[in-house]
C-alpha positions as CSV (number, residue, x, y, z in Angstrom):
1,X,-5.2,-8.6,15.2
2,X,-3.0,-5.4,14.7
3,X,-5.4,-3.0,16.2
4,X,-4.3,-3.6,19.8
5,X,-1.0,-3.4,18.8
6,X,-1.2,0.1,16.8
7,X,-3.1,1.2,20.4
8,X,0.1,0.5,22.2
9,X,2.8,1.8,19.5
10,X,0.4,5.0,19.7
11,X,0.2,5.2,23.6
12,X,3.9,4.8,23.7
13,X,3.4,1.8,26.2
14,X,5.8,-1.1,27.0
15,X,4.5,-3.4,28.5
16,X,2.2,-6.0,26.3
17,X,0.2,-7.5,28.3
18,X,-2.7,-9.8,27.8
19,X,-2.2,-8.6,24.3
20,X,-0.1,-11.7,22.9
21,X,-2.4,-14.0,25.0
22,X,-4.9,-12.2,22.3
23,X,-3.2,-12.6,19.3
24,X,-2.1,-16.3,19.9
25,X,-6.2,-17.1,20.7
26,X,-6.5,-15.3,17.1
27,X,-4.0,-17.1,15.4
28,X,-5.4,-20.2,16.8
29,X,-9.0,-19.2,15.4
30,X,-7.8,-18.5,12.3
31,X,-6.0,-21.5,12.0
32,X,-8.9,-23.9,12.8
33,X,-11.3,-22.3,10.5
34,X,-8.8,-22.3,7.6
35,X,-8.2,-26.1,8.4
36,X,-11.8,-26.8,8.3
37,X,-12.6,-25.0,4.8
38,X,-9.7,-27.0,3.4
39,X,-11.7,-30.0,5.0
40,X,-14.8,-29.4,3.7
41,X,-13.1,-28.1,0.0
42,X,-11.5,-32.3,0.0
43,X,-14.3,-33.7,0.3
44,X,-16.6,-31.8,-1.7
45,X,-13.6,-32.7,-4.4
46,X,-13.5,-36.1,-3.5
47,X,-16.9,-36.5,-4.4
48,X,-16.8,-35.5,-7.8
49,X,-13.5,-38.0,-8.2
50,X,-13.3,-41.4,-10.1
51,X,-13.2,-44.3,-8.0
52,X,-9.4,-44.9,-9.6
53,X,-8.9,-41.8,-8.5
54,X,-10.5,-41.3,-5.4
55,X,-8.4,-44.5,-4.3
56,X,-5.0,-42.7,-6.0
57,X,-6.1,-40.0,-3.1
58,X,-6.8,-41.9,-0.3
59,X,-3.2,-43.9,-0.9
60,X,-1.5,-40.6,-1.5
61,X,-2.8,-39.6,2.0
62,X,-1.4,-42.4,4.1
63,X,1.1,-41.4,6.7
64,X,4.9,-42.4,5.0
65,X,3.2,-42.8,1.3
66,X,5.8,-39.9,0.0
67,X,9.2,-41.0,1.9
68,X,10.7,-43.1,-1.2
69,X,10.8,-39.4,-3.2
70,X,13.1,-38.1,-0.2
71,X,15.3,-40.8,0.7
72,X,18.8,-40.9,-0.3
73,X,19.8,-42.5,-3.5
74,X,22.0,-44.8,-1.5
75,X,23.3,-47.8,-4.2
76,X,24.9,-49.7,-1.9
77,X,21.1,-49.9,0.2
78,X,19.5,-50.5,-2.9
79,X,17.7,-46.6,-2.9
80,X,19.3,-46.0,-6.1
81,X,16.5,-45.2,-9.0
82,X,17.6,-44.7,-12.7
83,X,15.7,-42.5,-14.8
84,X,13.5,-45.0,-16.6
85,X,13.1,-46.3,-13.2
86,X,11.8,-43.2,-10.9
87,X,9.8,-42.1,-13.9
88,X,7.9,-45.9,-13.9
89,X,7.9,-45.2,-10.4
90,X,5.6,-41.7,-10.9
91,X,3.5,-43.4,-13.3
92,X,2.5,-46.9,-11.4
93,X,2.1,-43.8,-8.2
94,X,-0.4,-41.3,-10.3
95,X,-1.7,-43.9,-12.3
96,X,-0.5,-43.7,-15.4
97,X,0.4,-46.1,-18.0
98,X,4.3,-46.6,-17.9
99,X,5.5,-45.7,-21.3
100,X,8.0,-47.9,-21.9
101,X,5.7,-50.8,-20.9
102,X,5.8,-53.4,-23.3
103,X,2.3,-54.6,-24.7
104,X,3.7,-58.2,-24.4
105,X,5.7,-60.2,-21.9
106,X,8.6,-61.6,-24.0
């Protein structure tokens, strides 16, 4: 990816050329075939996952799942979380048992 480039600092050239065109198709490569190993890494993990698990995952992926940890803790829109609150929030989201969860309802 460099190599063309070092060729033209060395020749003393100005003029780029095709040689952007180049390193764009590169990067493009690059991209793509470090998307698809991330791919193929998921689901060889996803097979070796619980099905609790697996479904924590496949919720966790959908498009808008994460929004609630970014909006603005409004009160008067009712976005306001206390502590006890947001950390319930984390557990019922990674599945984890809430730990101020009572063993009975009163």
């Amino acid at each position: 990816m460099t190599e063309p480039l070092s060729k033209l600092i060395l020749s003393q050239q100005k003029h780029l050329g095709d040689i952007l065109h180049q390193q764009e198709s590169l990067k493009s490569i690059i991209k793509k075939q470090k998307n698809l190993l991330i791919q193929t890494n998921a689901k060889q993990l996803e097979t070796k996952l619980s099905t609790n698990l697996k479904r924590a995952v496949e919720l966790a992926k959908e498009k808008g799942s994460s929004t609630w940890l970014t909006v603005l803790p409004l009160e008067e829109h009712d976005f306001f979380l206390s502590k006890s609150e947001f950390h319930d929030a984390l557990c019922l989201r990674f599945g984890w048992r809430p730990f101020s969860l009572a063993d009975q309802c009163p």
